[in-house]
KEDRENFI-407505 format. One record per residue (C-alpha): x, y, z; residue in three letters. Coordinates in steps of 0.1 Angstrom, whole numbers, padded with zeros to 4 digits, always signed. Example, Ala and Ser with C-alpha at 12.3 -4.5 7.8 and 13.67 -1.06 7.14 Angstrom:
% KEDRENFI-407505
+0123-0045+0078Ala/+0137-0011+0071Ser/
This chain:
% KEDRENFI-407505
-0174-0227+0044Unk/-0175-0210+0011Unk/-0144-0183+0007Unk/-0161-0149+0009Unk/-0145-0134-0019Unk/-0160-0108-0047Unk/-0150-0091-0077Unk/-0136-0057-0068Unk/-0124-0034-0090Unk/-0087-0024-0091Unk/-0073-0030-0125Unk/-0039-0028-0115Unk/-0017-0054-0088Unk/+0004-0035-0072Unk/+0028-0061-0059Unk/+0040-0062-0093Unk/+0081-0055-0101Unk/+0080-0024-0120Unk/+0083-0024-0155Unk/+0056-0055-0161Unk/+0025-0055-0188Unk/-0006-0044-0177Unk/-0034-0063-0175Unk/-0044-0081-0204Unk/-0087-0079-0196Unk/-0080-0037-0199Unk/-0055-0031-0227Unk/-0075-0008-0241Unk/-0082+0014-0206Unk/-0074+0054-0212Unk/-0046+0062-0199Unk/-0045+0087-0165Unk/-0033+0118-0165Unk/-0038+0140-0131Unk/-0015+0160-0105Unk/-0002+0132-0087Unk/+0017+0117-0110Unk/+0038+0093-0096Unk/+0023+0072-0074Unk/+0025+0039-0082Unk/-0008+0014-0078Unk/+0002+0005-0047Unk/+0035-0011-0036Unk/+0025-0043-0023Unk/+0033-0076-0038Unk/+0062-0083-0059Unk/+0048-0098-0087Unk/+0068-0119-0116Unk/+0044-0115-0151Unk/+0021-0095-0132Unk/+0002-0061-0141Unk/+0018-0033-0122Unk/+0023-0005-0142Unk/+0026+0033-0129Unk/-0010+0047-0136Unk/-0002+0083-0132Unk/+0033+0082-0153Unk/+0053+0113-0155Unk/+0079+0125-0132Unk/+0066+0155-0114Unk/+0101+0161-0096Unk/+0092+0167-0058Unk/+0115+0198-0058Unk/+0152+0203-0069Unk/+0182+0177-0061Unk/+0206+0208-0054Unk/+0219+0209-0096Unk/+0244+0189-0102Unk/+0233+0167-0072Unk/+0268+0168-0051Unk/+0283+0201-0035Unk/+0308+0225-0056Unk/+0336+0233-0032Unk/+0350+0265-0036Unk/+0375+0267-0064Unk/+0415+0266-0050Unk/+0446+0285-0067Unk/+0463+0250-0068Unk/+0459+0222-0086Unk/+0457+0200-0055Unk/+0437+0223-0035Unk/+0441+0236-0005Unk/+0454+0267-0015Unk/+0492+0272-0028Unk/+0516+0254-0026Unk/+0548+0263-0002Unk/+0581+0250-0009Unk/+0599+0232+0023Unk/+0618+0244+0053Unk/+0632+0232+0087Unk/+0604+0251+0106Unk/+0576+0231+0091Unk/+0595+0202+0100Unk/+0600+0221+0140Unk/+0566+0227+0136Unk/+0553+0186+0133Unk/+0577+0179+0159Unk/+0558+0202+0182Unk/+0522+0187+0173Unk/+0535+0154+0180Unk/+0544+0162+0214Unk/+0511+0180+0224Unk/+0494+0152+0211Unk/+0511+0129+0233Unk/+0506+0152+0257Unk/+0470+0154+0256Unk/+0468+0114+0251Unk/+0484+0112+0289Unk/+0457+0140+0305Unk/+0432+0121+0289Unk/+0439+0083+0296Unk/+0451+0096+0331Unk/+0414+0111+0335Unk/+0396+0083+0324Unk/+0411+0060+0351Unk/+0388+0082+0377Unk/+0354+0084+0354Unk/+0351+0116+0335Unk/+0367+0144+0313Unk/+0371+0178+0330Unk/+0363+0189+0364Unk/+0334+0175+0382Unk/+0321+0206+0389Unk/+0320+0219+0355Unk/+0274+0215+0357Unk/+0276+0187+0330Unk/+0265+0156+0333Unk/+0272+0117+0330Unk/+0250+0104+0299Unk/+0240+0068+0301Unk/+0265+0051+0276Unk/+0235+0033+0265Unk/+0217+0060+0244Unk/+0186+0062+0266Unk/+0170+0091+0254Unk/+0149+0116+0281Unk/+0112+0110+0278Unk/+0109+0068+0273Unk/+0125+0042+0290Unk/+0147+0030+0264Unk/+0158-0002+0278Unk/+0133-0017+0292Unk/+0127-0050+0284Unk/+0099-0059+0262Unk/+0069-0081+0277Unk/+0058-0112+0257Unk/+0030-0116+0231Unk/-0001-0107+0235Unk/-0031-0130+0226Unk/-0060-0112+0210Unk/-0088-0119+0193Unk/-0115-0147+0197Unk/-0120-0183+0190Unk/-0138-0194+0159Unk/-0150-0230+0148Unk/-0128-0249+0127Unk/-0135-0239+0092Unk/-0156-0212+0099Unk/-0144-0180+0087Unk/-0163-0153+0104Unk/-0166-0143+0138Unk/-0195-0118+0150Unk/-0177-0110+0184Unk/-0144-0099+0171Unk/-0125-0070+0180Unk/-0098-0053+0177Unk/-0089-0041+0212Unk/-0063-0012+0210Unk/-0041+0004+0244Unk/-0021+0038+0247Unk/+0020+0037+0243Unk/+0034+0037+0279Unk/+0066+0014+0274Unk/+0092+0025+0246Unk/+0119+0002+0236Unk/+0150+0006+0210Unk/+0147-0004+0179Unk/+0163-0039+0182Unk/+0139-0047+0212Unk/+0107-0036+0190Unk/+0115-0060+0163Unk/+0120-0092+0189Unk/+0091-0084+0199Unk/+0070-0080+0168Unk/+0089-0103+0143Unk/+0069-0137+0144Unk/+0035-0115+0143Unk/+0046-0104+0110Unk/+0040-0132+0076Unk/+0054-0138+0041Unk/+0026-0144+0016Unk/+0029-0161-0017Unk/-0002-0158-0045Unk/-0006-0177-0074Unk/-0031-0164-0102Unk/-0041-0178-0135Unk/-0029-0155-0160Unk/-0045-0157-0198Unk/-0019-0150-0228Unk/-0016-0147-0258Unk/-0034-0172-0283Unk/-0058-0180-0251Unk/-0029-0198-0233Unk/-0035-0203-0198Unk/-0008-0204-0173Unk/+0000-0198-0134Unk/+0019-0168-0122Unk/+0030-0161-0086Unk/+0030-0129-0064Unk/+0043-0120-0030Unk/+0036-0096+0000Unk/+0034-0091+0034Unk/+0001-0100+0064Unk/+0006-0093+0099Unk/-0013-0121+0130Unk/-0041-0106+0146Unk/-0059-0129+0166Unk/-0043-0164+0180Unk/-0065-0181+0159Unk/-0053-0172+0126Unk/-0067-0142+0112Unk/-0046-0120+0092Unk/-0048-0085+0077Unk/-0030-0075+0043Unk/-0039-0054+0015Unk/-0065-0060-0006Unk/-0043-0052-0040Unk/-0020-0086-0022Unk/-0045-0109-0025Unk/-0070-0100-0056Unk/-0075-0122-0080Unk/-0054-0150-0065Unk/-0068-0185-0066Unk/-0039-0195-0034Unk/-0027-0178-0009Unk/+0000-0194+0013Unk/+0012-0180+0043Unk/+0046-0186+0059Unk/+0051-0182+0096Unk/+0086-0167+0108Unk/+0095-0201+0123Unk/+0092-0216+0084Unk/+0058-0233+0090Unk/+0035-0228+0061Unk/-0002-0228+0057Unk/-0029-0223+0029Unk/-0051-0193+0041Unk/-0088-0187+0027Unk/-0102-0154+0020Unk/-0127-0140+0049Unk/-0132-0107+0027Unk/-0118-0078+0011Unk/-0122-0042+0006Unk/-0111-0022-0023Unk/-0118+0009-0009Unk/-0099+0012+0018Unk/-0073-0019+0003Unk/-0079-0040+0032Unk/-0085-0076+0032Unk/-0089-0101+0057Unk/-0073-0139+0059Unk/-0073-0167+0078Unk/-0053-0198+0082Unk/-0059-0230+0111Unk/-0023-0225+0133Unk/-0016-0259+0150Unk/+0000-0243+0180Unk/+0007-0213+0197Unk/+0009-0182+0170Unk/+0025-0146+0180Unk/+0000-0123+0178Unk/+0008-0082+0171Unk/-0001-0057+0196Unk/-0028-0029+0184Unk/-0017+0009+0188Unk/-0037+0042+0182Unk/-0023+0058+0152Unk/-0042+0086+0161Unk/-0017+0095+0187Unk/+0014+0091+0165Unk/+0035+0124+0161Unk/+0054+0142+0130Unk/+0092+0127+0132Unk/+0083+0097+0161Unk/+0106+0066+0149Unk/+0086+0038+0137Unk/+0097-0001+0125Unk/+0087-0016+0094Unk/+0084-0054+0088Unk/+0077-0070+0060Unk/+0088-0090+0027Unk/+0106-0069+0003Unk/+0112-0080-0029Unk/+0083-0116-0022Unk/+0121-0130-0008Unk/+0135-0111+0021Unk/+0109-0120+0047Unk/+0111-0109+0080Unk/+0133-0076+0067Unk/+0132-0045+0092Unk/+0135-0009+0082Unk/+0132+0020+0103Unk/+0124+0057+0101Unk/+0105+0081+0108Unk/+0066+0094+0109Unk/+0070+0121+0083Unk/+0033+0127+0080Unk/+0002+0118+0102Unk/-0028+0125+0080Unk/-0012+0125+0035Unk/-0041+0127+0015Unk/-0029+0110-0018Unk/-0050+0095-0050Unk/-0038+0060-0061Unk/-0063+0047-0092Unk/-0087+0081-0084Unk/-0091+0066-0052Unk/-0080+0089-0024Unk/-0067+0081+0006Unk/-0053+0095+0038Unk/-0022+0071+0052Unk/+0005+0081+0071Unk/+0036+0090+0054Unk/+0071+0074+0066Unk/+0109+0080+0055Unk/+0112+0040+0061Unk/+0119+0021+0033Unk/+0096+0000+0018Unk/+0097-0018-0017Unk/+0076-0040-0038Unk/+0066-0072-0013Unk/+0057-0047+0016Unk/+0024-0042+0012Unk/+0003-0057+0035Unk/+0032-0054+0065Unk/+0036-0039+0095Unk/+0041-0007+0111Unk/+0047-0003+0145Unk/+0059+0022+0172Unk/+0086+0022+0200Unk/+0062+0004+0221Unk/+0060-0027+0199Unk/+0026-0019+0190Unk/+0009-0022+0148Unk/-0003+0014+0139Unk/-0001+0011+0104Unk/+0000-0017+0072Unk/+0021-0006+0045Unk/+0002-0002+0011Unk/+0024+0024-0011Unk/+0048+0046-0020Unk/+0060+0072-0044Unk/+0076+0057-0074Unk/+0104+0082-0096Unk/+0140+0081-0100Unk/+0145+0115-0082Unk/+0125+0105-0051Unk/+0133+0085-0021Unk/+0120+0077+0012Unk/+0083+0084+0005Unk/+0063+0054+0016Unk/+0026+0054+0035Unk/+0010+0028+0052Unk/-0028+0027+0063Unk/-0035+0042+0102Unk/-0045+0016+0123Unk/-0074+0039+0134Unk/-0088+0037+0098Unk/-0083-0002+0094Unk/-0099-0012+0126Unk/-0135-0010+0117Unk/-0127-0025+0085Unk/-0114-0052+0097Unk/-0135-0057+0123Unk/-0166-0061+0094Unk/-0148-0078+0073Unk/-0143-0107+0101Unk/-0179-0106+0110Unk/-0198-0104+0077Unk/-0172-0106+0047Unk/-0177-0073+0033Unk/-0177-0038+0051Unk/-0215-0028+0061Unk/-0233+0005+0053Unk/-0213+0010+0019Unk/-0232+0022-0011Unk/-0233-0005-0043Unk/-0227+0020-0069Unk/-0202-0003-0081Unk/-0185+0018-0114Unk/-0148+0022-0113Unk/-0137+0055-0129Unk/-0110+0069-0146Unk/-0096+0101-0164Unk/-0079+0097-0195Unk/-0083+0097-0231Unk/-0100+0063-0247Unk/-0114+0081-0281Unk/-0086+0105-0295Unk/-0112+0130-0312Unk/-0128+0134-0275Unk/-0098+0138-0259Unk/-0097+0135-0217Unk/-0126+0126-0196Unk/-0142+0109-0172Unk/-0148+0070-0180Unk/-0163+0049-0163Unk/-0138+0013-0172Unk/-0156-0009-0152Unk/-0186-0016-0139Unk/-0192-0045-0109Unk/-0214-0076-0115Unk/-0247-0071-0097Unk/-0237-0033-0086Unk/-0269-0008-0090Unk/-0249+0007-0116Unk/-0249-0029-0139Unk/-0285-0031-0129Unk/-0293+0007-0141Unk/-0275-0001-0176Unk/-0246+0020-0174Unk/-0217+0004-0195Unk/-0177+0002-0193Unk/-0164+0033-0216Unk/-0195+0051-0213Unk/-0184+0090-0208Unk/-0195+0107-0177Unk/-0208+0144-0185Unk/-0225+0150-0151Unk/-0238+0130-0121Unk/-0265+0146-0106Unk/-0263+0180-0126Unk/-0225+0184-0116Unk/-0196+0184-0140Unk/-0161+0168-0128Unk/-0127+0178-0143Unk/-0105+0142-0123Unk/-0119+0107-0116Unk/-0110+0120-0079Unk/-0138+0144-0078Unk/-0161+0117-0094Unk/-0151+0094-0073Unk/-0152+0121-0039Unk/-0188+0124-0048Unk/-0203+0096-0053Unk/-0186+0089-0016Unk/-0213+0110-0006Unk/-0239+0095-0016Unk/-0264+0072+0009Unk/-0283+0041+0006Unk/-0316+0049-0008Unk/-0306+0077-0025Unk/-0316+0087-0062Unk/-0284+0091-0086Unk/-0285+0110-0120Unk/-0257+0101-0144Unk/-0256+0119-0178Unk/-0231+0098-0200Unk/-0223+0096-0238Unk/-0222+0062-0255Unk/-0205+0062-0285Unk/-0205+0028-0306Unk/-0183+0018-0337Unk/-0194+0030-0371Unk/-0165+0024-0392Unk/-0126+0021-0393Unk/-0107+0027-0416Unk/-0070+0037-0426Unk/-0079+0068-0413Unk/-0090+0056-0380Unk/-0122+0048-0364Unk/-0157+0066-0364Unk/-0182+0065-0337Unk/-0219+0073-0332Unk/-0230+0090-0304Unk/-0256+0089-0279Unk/-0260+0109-0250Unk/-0281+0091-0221Unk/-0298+0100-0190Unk/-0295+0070-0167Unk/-0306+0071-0130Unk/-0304+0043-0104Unk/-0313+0043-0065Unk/-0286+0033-0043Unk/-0283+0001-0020Unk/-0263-0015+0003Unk/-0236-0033-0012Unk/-0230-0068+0006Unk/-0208-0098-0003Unk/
């Protein structure tokens, strides 16, 4: 069956190393400038000779690093601190005589003690802790049950299923750390792209990317991030046991950066457990697993939920995704997060990028994915979603306008290319409204519903001449309208 794949609109992989060109089809994009500088285009694949620049740039500094960055002690009247120095005498040495004996002292209550179980009197109200680190509220150290098997059957070949769902189950087991990640750590997948990539002097040539997928069904669908997978023309997947298979496209989603896809397992695969991030809680440890770096797969990190519901904007799309002090890199995306009951309430998509910031990562709620993916398995593209289709951006693309709304791409087919709105065309209004970020645009047009009647007011400006002195435009200021329909693959 035919791959269901489209041509969605993020200009920029993430899963690219940081640092590498950005895409050659947009060199002339304007650049962004809005208050979330920082974020980078996603986190997911590492990407050799791949596009992955920071869109927002800057360093907006997330607070102060306490000055100097290390503590000042407070300043001693010797050289060697401390305070002064004394000269010897034979009590200081009376003196270390005396410590060593109390010490010894001490050494024989204590071992003496131990021989009958505790410290102290028995009576003293305290009480025995579990050498184990069990911690009240969970049981700890329980043994974790097998792997699930979720998900439905499909024909050989065929890439969609009608019937499938996701079936997610409450928390009531908790297990430590090492226990989670036996029990999740063949449901979690390395995936390797390969993209043809157009130099200079129209030289073709392949380049490779990398990120993370985690099992969903036992017979072989797969859920990563869209940003993972666009563009590619392969996508390998590699197993935890080694085994490796080509995997086919069932469908993406820009939007929310999910994407959907499916390889033909010839045995038994693990399969993850779905959670409810809805009822995850601010500082509840969670385990990421995925491939940092496209090399280290099957890598485990842990931290904590530092966030439930962050509402950030990565490429004027905004999001809400759970934030996490777990570390995650470049080769991430598209991996797993899961709770102390072994169970996936999040895939990691991004984090915040700047020298003076660590341990901000997000990943996407479960809660938010499900339907998504649920769609995308049964039809290839997310149903009820409006086919505006224009991808906008705030920037400056003419110096002597200076920043604006532009609209940098506009989809094949969309009701926008069919209205005769046009890449770099300015965006005064939409609808009568004026928007000072791509955010707002983008928030907006959100709103709109199939059927609906859109009013954009744009300026067109066209090359007169160039020159030393730079470059003159005409201008033309449009009223284009277009009425809204379901966008489907």
């Amino acid at each position: 069956m035919e791959d269901n794949k489209k041509d969605f609109e993020y200009e920029n992989k993430d899963g690219a190393s940081e640092g590498a060109e950005p895409k050659a089809e947009r060199n002339d994009e304007p650049p962004q400038n809005n208050g979330y500088s920082g974020y980078s285009s996603y986190n997911g694949g590492y990407q050799q000779n791949r596009s992955g620049y920071d869109p927002y740039g800057g360093n907006n500094g997330y607070g102060y690093n306490g000055g100097n960055g290390y503590f000042n002690s407070p300043p001693s009247s010797s050289p060697y601190g401390g305070g002064p120095r004394k000269s010897k005498s034979g009590i200081g040495s009376v003196l270390i005589i005396l410590v060593v004996m109390v010490a010894l002292a001490v050494s024989v209550i204590y071992v003496f003690s131990s021989l009958y179980g505790y410290v102290g009197s028995p009576d003293d109200g305290s009480e025995i802790v579990d050498g184990g680190g069990n911690q009240p509220g969970g049981d700890e150290g329980a043994e974790p049950s097998g792997d699930s098997q979720q998900g439905s059957s499909t024909a050989q070949g065929d890439l969609n299923d009608k019937d499938f769902k996701l079936e997610p189950v409450p928390a009531e087991e908790h297990y430590k750390l090492a226990s989670v990640f036996s029990l999740t750590k063949d449901t979690v997948v390395e995936i390797t792209t390969e993209f043809i990539t157009t130099g200079s002097f129209m030289q073709q040539y392949v380049t490779t990317g990398a990120g993370s997928g985690v099992i969903i069904s036992a017979d072989g669908y797969i859920v990563t991030n869209h940003h993972v997978i666009e563009d590619a023309m392969k996508v390998t997947v590699k197993l935890a046991d080694g085994t490796e298979y080509e995997a086919k496209l069932v469908g993406s989603d820009v939007k929310s950066d999910i994407a959907v896809i499916k390889i033909e397992p010839k045995g038994e695969i693990s399969v993850a457990k779905i959670g409810i991030s809805g009822d995850l809680m601010v500082c509840e440890e969670i385990l990421v697993i995925g491939n940092p770096l496209g090399s280290l797969g099957g890598s485990a990190s842990n931290g904590i939920v530092s966030a439930t519901a962050r509402q950030i904007s990565i490429e004027g799309n905004m999001m809400t995704l759970i934030q996490t002090n777990a570390a995650v890199n470049p080769g991430n995306s598209g991996g797993a997060m899961f709770n102390l009951a072994g169970q996936l309430v999040g895939i990691v998509n991004a984090k915040y990028t700047d020298e003076a910031v660590e341990g901000i990562g997000f990943a996407i709620p479960i809660d938010t994915a499900k339907p998504i993916i649920e769609d995308l398995i049964a039809y290839g593209y997310v149903t009820g979603r409006p086919n505006v289709g224009v991808t906008v951006k705030y920037g400056t693309y003419i110096q002597s306008v200076g920043n604006s709304n532009w609209i940098t791409e506009v989809r094949a087919g969309s009701d926008a290319e069919k209205a005769g709105l046009k890449v770099y065309d300015e965006i005064v209004s939409i609808d009568g409204i004026s928007f000072t970020s791509a955010e707002l645009v983008n928030a907006y047009l959100d709103t709109v519903k199939i059927g609906d009647t859109v009013k954009f007011v744009v300026r067109r400006y066209t090359k007169s001449s160039a020159s030393f002195w730079g470059t003159t435009y005409t201008t033309e200021e449009l009223t284009i309208s277009l009425t809204v329909t379901e966008y489907k693959k």
